[in-house]
Structure formats: C-alpha cells, structure tokens
PLY file of the C-alpha trace (Angstrom):
ply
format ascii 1.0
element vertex 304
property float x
property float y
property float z
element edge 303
property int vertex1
property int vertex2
end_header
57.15 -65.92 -29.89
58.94 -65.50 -33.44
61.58 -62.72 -33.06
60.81 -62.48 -37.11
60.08 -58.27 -38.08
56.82 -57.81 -39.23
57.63 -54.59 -41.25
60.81 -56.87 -42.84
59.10 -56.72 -46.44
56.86 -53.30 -45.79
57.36 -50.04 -47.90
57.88 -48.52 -44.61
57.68 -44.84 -46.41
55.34 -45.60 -48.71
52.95 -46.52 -45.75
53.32 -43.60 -43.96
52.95 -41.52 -46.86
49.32 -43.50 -47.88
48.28 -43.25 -44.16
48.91 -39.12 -43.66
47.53 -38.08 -47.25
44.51 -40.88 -46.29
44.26 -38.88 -43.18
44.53 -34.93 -44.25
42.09 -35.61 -47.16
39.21 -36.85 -44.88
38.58 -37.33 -41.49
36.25 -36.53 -38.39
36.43 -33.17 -37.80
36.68 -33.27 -33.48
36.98 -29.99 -32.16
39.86 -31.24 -29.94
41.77 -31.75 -33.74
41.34 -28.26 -34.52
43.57 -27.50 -31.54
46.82 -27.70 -30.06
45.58 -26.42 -26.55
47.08 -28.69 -24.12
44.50 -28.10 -21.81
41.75 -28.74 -24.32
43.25 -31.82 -25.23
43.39 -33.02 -21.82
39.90 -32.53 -21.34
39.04 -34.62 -24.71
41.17 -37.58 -23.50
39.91 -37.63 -20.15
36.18 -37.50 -21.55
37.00 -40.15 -23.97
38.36 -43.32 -21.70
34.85 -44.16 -21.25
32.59 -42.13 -23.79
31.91 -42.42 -27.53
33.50 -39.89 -29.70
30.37 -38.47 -31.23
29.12 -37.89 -27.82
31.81 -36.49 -26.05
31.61 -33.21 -28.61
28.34 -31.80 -27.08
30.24 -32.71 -23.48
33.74 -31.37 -24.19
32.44 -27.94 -25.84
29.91 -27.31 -23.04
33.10 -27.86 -20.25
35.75 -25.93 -22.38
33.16 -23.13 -22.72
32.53 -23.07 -18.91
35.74 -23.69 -17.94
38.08 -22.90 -20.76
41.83 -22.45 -18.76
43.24 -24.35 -16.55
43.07 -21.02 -14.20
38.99 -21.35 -14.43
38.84 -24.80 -13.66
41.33 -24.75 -10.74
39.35 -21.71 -9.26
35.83 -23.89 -10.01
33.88 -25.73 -7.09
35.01 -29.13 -7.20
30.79 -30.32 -6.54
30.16 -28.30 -9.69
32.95 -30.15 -12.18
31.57 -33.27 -10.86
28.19 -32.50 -11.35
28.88 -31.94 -14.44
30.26 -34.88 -15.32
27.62 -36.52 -14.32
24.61 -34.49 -15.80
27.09 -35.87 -19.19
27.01 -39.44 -18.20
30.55 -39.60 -18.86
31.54 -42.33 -16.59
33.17 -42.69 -13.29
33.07 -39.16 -11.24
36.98 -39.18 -9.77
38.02 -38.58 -13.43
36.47 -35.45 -12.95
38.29 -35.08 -9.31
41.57 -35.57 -10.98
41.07 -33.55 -13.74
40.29 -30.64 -11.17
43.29 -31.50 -9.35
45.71 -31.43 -11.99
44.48 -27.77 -13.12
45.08 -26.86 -9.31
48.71 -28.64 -10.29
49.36 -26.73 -13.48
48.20 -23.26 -11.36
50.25 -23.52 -8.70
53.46 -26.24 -9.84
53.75 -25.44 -12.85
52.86 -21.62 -12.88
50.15 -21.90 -15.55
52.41 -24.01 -18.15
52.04 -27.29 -18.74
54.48 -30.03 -18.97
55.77 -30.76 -22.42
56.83 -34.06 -22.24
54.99 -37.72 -21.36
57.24 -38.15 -18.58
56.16 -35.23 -17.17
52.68 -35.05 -18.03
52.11 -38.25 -15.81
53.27 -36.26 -12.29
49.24 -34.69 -13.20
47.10 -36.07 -11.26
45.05 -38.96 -13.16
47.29 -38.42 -16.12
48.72 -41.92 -17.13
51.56 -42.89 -19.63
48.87 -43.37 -22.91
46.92 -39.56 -21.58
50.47 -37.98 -21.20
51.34 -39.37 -24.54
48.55 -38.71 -26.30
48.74 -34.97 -24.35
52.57 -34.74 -25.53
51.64 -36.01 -29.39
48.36 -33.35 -29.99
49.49 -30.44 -28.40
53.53 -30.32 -28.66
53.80 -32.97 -31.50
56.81 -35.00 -28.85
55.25 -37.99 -28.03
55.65 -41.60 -28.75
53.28 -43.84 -30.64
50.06 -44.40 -29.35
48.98 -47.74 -28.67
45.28 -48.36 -27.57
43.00 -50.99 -28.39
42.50 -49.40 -31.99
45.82 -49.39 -33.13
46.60 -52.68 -32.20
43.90 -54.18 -34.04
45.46 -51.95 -37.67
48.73 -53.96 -36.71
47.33 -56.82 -35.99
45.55 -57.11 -39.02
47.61 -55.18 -41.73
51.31 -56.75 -40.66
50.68 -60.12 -38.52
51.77 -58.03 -35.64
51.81 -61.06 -32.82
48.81 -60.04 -30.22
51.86 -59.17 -27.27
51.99 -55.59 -25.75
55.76 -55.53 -26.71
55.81 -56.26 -30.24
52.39 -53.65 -30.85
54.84 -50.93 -29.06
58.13 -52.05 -31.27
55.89 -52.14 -34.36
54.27 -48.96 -33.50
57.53 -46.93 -32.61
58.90 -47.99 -36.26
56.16 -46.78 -37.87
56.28 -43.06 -36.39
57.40 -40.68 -38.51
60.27 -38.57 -36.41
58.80 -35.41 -35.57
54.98 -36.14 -36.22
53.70 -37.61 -33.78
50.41 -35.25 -34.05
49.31 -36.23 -37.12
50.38 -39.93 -37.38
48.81 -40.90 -33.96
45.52 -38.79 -35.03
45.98 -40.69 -38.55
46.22 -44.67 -37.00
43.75 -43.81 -34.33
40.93 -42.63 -37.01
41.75 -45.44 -39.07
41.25 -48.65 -36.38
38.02 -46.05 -35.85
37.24 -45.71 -39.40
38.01 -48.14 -41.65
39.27 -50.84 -39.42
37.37 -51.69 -36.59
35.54 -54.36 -35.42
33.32 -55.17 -38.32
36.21 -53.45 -40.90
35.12 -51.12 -43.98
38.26 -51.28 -46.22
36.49 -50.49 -49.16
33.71 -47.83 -48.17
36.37 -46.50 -46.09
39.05 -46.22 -49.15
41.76 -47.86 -46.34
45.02 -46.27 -47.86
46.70 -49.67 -46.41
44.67 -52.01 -48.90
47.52 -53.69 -51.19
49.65 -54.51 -48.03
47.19 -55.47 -45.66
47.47 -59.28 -44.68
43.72 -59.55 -43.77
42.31 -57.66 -47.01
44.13 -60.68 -48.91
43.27 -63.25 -46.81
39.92 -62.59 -45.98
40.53 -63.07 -42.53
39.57 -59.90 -39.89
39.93 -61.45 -36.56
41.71 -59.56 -34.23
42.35 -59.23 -30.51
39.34 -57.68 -29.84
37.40 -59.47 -32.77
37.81 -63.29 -31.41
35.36 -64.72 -34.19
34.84 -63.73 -37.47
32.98 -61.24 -39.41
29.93 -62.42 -41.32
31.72 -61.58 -44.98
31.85 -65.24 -46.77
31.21 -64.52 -50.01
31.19 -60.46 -49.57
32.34 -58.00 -52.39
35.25 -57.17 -49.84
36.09 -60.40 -49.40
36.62 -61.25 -53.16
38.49 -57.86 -53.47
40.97 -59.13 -51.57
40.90 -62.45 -53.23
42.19 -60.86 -56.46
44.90 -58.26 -54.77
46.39 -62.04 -53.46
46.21 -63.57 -56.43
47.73 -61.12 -58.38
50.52 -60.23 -55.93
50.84 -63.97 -55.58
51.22 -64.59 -59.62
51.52 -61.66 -61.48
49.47 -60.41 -64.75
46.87 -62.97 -64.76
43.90 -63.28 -67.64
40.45 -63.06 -67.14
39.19 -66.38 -66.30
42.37 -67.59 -64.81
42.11 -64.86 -62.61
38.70 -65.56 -61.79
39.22 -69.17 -61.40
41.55 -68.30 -58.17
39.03 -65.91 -57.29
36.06 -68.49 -56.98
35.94 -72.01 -57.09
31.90 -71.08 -58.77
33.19 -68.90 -61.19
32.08 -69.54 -64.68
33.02 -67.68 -67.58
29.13 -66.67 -68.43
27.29 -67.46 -65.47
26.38 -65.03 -62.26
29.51 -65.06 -61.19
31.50 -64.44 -64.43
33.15 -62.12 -66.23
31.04 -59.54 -66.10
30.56 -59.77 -62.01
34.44 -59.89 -62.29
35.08 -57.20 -64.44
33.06 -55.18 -62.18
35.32 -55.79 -59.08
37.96 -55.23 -61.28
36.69 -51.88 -62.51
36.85 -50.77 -58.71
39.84 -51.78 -57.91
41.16 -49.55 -60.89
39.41 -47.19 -59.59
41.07 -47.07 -56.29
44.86 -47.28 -57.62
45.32 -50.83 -56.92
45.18 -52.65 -60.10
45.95 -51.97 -63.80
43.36 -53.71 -66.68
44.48 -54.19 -70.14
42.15 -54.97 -73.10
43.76 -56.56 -76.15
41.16 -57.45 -78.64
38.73 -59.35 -76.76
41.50 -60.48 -74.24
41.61 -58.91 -71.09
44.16 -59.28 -68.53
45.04 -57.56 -65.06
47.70 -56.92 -62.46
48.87 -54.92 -59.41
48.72 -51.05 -59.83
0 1
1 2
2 3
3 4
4 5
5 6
6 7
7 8
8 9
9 10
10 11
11 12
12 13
13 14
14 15
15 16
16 17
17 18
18 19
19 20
20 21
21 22
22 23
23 24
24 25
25 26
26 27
27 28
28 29
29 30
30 31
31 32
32 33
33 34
34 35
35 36
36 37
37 38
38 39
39 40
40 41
41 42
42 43
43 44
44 45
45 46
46 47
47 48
48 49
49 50
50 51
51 52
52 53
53 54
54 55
55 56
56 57
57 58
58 59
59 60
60 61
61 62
62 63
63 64
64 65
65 66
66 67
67 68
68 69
69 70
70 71
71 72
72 73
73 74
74 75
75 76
76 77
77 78
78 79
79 80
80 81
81 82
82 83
83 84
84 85
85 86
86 87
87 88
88 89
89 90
90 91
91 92
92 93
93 94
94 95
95 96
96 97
97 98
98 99
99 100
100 101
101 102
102 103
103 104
104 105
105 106
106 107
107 108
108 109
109 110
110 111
111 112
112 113
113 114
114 115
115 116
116 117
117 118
118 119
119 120
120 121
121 122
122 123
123 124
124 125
125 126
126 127
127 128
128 129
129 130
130 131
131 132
132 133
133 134
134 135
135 136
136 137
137 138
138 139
139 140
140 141
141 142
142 143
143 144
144 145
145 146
146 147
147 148
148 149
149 150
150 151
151 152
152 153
153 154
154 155
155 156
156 157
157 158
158 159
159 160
160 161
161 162
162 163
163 164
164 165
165 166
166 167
167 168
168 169
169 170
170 171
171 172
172 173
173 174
174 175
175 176
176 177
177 178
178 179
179 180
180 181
181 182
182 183
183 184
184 185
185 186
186 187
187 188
188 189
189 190
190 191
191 192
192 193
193 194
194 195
195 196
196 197
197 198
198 199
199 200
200 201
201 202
202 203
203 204
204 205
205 206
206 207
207 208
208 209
209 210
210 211
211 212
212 213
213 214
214 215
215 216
216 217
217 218
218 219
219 220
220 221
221 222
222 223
223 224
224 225
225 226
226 227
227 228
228 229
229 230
230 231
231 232
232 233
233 234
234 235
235 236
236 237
237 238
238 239
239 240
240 241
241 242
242 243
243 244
244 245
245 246
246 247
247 248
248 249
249 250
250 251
251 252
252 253
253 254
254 255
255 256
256 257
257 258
258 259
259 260
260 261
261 262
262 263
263 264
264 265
265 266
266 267
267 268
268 269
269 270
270 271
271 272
272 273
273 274
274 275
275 276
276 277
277 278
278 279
279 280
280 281
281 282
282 283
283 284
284 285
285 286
286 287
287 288
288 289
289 290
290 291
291 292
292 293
293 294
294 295
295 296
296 297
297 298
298 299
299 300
300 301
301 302
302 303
C-alpha cells in the first residue's frame, strides 16, 4: 500500500470550512441533533445500527417519551423495553437488553452521570468503540472521528483514500477540526447520507466538496460499498465534472476547446454544442465553481 498522503495537495481548511457552512445551512433535522442529551443520543445510535433514519424518528420519540432518563429506563420491566423494540421492528432484541443494562449501569456505577469519554463509554454494556464515539462527539463534543461505512465512501471517493481501515481512520483524524467533533462528525455523516451515497447526488445535493473531489472529475463513483458503477454515462453530472477536470487540468479554456475535452460528439451547433454547453456552464457559475467571460462573441471559462 502507497504510504503517499492523500490530503498532501488538499486545502485542508478550506474543506472543513465548505463542509460545516454546507452542513449548518441545510440538513435533516433528527430530533437526536437538536440535543446534547447523552442519554438521548444513546438511544438514537442504538436504534440506528440496524434501522433507517427516517424510521427510527417515530421509534426514538415514542421510547424517549416513555422512558426519557436513564433513571426511568433502569426502573422499567426489562419484557416491556423489549417489547418494544420489537412492536418497532428495530432489529435484534438484546440491543434492547443492553441498552436496559447500561441505564441500570449509569444508575447505580455511575450515580446518574454518564461517562464523558469513548474510553469510558465502552465499560456500558453494548456500547462499542464507534457508539462511545459517536456518544462522546454529540453530547460532550470529545470524540474522535467517526468512521462508518458512510464516511469511508466521502474519502474514498473525494481524496483516493486507499479502501484499508487504517488509512480511512488516519485520513479521518486529519480532517477533524480540534474541538468539534459534534458538528464535523454530524456534517461527514449527512453528507455520505446526502449527497454521497451509493448512487451519489453531487449536484442536487450542492456537495460543498465538488472542485476537489477526485470522482466528480473523473466520473468515476465506485466505492467500497459501490463495487460497479453507477448508470451516469453520458449524465449532466458526469459532464460537470468533465469540465471542473479540464479546466483545473488546463486553465482558461474557450468555448469549443473546452467543449472538445468535454465530448468527443461535441459540435459547435449541433445537440450537443454550445448552447447545451453554455448551459452546464451557466450552473456551474451558479454554484461558485467556475468564472465565464464574454468578450464580443468570444466566450471563455475557468475555475471559480
């Protein structure tokens, strides 16, 4: 495996700084974001190893309203928490056993308080090293980066992260901001879930990491978890990211040239021509990511 840095040529502030504004201006609004209830966010991680996100709301607001300490659900009949869990089909039942038995920890360990720290958070019962993280991040803004299968498809596809557990976590840990861990893990996790997952939406999405992304130039969205690749051959988002390369690759480039790199079919007045390019063009400007110039009736166009 190439010891070579990924991030070597990346704007390592300027990418944080796209993600988080990305992220504050628009995203999901999950009641377990709203909070920085340790308990609460507990509950939503637990719920969400096995569950989609839109269904887990009804599910996590029902068991927070029932239960809503750690004090009520220690003091709860264990046949009624797993009940529950199953009358929400939210997978297998001795996540809802552990989840009892770690409020019975946090009553009587840790007098009502919970551990602030992901080493500590995984002495909880059922609480492993990516729930005590992600526990540590959202409620006490501590933790480390988050890795799950989301995040390592971003890397994978933005920087050429190599698909190896180590190099996600070294990439990962470089990217963290020091000291905000709560909103850069919610802000990488709601992208891969957003804008980058398995069929990616870069465009509809408005993915903040457009100009530096390696597969929104190349065209090419595989990904550990995406073996073979996306139906997009000839898509608008494909030839987006056909004129980002090109003009990173060679500068200000005029209007045909440009569009000769763009499509081996382009023709100055045919269907795919100037106008279809000016179009894509008239987007990207849009969006911040290129700059068009008219001169008389010459009109040329480079990075933003």
């Amino acid at each position: 495996m190439s010891d070579a840095d990924p991030l070597e040529a990346v704007d390592v502030p300027a990418v944080r700084e796209r993600l988080v504004a990305w992220y504050r201006d628009d995203h999901r609004p999950f009641p377990w974001r709203e909070t920085t209830d340790p308990y609460e966010i507990l509950v939503s991680e637990v719920m969400s190893q096995q569950t989609q996100l839109s269904r887990v709301v009804t599910a996590f607001e029902a068991f927070v309203d029932r239960w809503p300490t750690t004090a009520t659900l220690a003091d709860a009949d264990r046949g009624e928490v797993v009940a529950f869990w199953t009358d929400h089909s939210l997978g297998y039942n001795n996540r809802a056993k552990y989840l009892h038995e770690a409020a019975i920890q946090i009553e009587e360990e840790y007098d009502g308080e919970f551990p602030r720290y992901p080493d500590d958070l995984t002495d909880l019962m059922g609480v492993g090293p990516y729930t005590a993280n992600a526990v540590a991040s959202f409620a006490f803004n501590n933790g480390d980066a988050v890795v799950d299968t989301n995040v390592k498809r971003v890397l994978y596809r933005a920087f050429g992260v190599p698909d190896d557990d180590d190099a996600f976590e070294r990439v990962a840990r470089k990217l963290l901001p020091d000291g905000e861990s709560r909103v850069w893990n919610n802000a990488i996790m709601e992208l891969g879930g957003v804008a980058c997952g398995k069929t990616p939406r870069c465009d509809e999405a408005s993915c903040p990491w457009r100009e530096c992304c390696d597969a929104y130039q190349s065209g090419d969205f595989t990904a550990p978890d995406v073996p073979t690749q996306p139906d997009f051959e000839g898509s608008r988002r494909q030839m987006r990211g056909r004129i980002i390369g090109a003009l990173g690759e060679h500068g200000e480039m005029r209007l045909d040239t440009l569009g000769h790199r763009v499509r081996v079919d382009y023709t100055p007045d045919g269907e795919y021509g100037r106008e279809w390019l000016r179009d894509l063009l008239a987007d990207l400007a849009d969006d911040g990511l290129v700059e068009i110039e008219e001169l008389g009736e010459e009109t040329t166009a480079r990075l933003g």
